[in-house]
N, C-alpha and C positions, 0 to 999 in steps of 0.2 A: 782445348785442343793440344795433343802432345805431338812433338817431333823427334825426332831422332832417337828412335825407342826410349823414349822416356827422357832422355837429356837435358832437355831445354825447354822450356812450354814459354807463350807466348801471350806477356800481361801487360798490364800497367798496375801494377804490383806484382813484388814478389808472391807465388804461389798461394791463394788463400785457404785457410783452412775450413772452411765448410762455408753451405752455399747463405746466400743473402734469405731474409724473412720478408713476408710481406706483412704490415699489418694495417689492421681495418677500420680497427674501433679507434674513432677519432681523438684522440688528444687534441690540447688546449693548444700545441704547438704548431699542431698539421691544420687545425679550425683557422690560426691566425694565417697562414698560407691559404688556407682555402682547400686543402690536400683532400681529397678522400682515401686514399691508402700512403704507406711511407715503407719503402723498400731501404731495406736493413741490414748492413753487413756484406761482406766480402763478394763481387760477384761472380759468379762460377756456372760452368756447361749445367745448360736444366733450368737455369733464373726465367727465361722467358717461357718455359712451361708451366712454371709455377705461379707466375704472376696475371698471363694473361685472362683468363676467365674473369678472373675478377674486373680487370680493367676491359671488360668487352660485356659484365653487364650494365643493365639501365639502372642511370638513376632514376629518371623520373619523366613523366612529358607535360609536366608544370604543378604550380602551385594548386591548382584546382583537383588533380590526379591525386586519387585516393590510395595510391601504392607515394605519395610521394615523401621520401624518406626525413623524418623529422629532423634527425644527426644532420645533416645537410642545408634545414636553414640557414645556419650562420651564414653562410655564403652571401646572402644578401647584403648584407652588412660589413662583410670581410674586405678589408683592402685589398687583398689576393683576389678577390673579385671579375672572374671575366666568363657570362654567358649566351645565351643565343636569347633573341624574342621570343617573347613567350615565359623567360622563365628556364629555358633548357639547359642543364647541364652535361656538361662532359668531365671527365673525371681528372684532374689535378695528382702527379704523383710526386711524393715529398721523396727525396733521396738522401740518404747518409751511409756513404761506400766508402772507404778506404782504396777501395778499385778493384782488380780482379783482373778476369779471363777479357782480353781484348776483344777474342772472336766472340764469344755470350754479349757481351756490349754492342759491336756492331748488329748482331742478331735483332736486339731491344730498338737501337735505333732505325734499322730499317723496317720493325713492326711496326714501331711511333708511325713514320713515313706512311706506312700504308694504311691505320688506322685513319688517316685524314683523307683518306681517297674515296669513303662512303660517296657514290653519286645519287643518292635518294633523295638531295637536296638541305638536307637542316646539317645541323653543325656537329662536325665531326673531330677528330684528332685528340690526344691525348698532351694536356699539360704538364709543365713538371715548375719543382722548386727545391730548396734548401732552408730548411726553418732554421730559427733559432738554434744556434749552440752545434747543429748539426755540421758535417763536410762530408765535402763531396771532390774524390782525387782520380786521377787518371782516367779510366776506364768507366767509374762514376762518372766524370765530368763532359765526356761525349754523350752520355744519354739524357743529361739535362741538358746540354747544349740542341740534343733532337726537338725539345718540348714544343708541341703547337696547340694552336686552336682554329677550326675552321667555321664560321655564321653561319655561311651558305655553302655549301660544298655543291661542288661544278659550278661554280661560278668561280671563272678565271682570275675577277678580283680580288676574292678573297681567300686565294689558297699560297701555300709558300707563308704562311706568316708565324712566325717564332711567337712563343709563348715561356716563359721560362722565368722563374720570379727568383733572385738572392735575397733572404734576408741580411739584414746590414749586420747584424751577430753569428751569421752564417760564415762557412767558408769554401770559396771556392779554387781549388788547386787543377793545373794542366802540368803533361808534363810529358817528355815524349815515350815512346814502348819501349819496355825494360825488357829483356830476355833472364827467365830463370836460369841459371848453369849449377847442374849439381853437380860438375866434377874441377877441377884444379885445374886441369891441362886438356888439349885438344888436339887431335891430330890437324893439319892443313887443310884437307878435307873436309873434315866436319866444323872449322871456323870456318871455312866458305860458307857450309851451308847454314852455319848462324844467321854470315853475313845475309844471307838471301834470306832468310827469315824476318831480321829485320827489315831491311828493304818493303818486304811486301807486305808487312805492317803498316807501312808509311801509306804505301801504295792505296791499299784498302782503304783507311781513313781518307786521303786524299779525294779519295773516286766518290767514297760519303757522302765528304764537303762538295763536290762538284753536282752531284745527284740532287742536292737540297735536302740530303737525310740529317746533315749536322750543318747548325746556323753559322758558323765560323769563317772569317775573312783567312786569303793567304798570308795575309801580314801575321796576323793572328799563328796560325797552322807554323808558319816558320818560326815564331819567338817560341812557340812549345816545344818542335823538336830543339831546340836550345837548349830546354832547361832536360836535365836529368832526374832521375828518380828521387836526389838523395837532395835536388834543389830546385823544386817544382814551383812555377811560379805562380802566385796567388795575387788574386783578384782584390785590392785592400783601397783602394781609391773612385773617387768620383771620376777621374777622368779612363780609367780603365775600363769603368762598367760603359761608359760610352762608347767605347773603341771597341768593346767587345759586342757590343750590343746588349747587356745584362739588366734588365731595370732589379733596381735592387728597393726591397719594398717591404713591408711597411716603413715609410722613413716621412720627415716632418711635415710634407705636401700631403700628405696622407689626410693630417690633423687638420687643415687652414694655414698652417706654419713657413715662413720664409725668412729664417733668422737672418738675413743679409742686406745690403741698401743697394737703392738704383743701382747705382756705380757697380757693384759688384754680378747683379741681374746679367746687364748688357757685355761686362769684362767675363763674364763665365759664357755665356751662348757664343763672343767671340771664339774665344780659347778651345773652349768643345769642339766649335764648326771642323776642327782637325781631322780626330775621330770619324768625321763621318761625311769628308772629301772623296771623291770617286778615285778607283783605283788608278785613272793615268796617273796621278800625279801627285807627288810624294811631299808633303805639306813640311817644312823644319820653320822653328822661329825663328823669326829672322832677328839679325844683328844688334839691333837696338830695343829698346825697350816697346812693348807695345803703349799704345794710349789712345782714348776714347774719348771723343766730344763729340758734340750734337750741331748738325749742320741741315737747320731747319725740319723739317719733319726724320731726321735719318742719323742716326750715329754712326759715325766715320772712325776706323781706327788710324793709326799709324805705326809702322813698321809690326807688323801683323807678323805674315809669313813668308816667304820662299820657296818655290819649285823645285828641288833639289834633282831635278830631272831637265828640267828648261832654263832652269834661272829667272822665272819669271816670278818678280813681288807680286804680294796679293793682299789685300786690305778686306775687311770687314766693312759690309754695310746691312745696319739692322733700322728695319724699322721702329723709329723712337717709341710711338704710339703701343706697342707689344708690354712695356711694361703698365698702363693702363689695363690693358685685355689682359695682362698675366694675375692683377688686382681682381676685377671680375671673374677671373675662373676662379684664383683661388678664397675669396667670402664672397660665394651666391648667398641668394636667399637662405635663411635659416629655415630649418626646417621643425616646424612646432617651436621655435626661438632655443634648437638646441643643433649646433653646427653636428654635420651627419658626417661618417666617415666618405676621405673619398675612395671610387669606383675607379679602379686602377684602369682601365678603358679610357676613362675620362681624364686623361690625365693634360696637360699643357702641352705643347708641341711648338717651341720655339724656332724662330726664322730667321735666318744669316746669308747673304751674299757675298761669296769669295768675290771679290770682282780686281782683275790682274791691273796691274800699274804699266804695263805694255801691253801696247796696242795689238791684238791680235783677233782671229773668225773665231767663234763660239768659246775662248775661253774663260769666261765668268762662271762661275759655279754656285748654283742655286741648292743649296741644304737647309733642313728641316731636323730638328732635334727633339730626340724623344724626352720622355718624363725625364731624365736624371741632366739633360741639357742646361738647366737652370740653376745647377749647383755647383758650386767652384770645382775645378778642376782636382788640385791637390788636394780635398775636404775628404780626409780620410772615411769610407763606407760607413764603418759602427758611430760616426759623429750626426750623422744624419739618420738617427734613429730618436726616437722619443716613446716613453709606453703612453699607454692612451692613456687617454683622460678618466678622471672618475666618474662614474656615474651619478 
């Protein structure tokens, strides 16, 4: 979309030079994601005409379904892994953009959006991911931010739910809308009307994030417009992908793998529980150092957190017994006496009670931590990676 006869156009990147690729034929990189196509290159006016056909045909309506496409087993086995009963897929799109056209992005992410609104019942919505060695910046990074997958679709439980996989070799950068300018100087007038350009850049995405088209907290949405084009902030951390919401994936839960001890299990679901506190209230560390002991079935921290809103301290309580059950999920049964990749679905879902050190009506806060909840905080993404095993 151009403005001001040509002036100024409206990205997150500078102007790109020709439009993104789709491609189909599965590589070994898009199999490990689980991808069945990996959109390619700069995004530009026309990407959502070009790509959608393909991602609006069928795979398949199961294993048994003689149209069902071979290239597409891996899936079963893939730690990218996530389908309907039955066997049903939906299609996985692998992204590596530099970024692009703002308004073409918003376009993709309100397709994704409505791709998941099939009411015919079985599972609908379009996932997305970042393989290996891949990135994905600005204008990229709202359209994997849109990634869903729905089981049941019209069923109120299970719609609204992000799908969107980081490899830990992957990269992920946000960063707020760049305006192109291709001239030196402006009159007063038409810096206004910049100004109002951007503005309603913001605007747009804003209304996105509000609609449930893109997965992204406010806190989130204001640390991007922070960052600029030339210092976009990138996703490099265990505790980020939590704050962000990002399961970042294949990484060593995958394997059977949990290179850390107790102590570290129950000090990391503390430390997370941050990340993913309800928006009243504004979680900071508090003063002192934390620390974790066990007070009969329950591990109690100390000097945990702070209300930076209330001033209300807040302590951790996990239940002890969670690290037995986190043993159990991660070496079940072997399967044929050969440990099977896990089914990113399947993943652990760790349990923490903020509960406030002043007495006050309903404010204890009960959180639930997705896959990446059980790994330290600071544990930089690509350290939590391992290639499989031999066969």
């Amino acid at each position: 979309m151009r403005f001001l006869s040509g002036l100024i156009s409206l990205a997150l990147l500078a102007s790109p030079l020709q439009a993104a690729t789709l491609e189909t034929d599965i590589s070994p990189k898009m199999a490990e994601m689980g991808c069945t196509a990996r959109l390619s290159g700069p995004i530009e006016a026309g990407d959502l005409e070009r790509i959608s056909p393909f991602l609006e045909s069928s795979l398949t309506g199961g294993f048994d379904d003689p149209d069902f496409r071979p290239d597409v087993i891996f899936r079963q086995f893939s730690p990218a892994l996530d389908y309907a009963p039955d066997a049903i897929f939906t299609h996985r799109l692998c992204l590596n953009s530099a970024g692009g056209s703002l308004v073409e992005a918003l376009r993709i992410v309100a397709y994704i959006q409505d791709q998941s609104s099939d009411r015919g019942g079985g599972p609908a919505g379009i996932q997305t991911a970042i393989a290996r060695d891949d990135r994905c910046t600005g204008a990229c990074a709202l359209v994997f931010l849109a990634g869903r997958f729905v089981r049941f679709s019209g069923n109120p439980a299970y719609e609204g739910r992000s799908n969107f996989i980081l490899h830990p070799k992957g990269r992920l950068n946000l960063h707020a809308p760049a305006i192109d300018l291709t001239e030196d100087s402006y009159t007063t007038e038409v810096a206004r009307r910049i100004w109002d350009v951007g503005m309603q850049s913001n605007a747009r995405i804003a209304a996105m994030i509000a609609r449930g088209g893109i997965f992204m907290s406010d806190g989130l949405f204001a640390e991007m417009l922070a960052h600029p084009v030339n210092d976009p902030l990138l996703l490099d951390t265990v505790e980020q992908a939590v704050r962000w919401g990002v399961d970042v994936e294949p990484n060593v839960l995958n394997h059977g793998r949990y290179p850390f001890t107790q102590e570290q299990f129950f000090d990391a679901i503390c430390r997370n529980s941050r990340g993913h506190a309800p928006s009243h209230v504004d979680l900071r560390p508090g003063s002192g150092g934390m620390k974790l002991t066990r007070d009969g079935e329950v591990m109690r921290s100390t000097g945990a957190y702070v209300d930076a809103r209330s001033g209300r301290p807040y302590e951790c309580e996990i239940d002890a017994g969670q690290w037995e059950e986190f043993q159990t999920w991660l070496h079940p049964d072997a399967f044929g006496g050969v440990q099977m990749p896990r089914l990113r679905f399947s993943c652990y879902n760790a349990r923490v009670r903020l509960v406030s050190q002043v007495e006050c009506y309903d404010c204890d806060l009960a959180i639930e931590l997705g896959c990446m909840g059980v790994l330290p905080p600071d544990l930089p993404i690509v350290d939590i990676y391992m290639d499989p095993p031999l066969p």
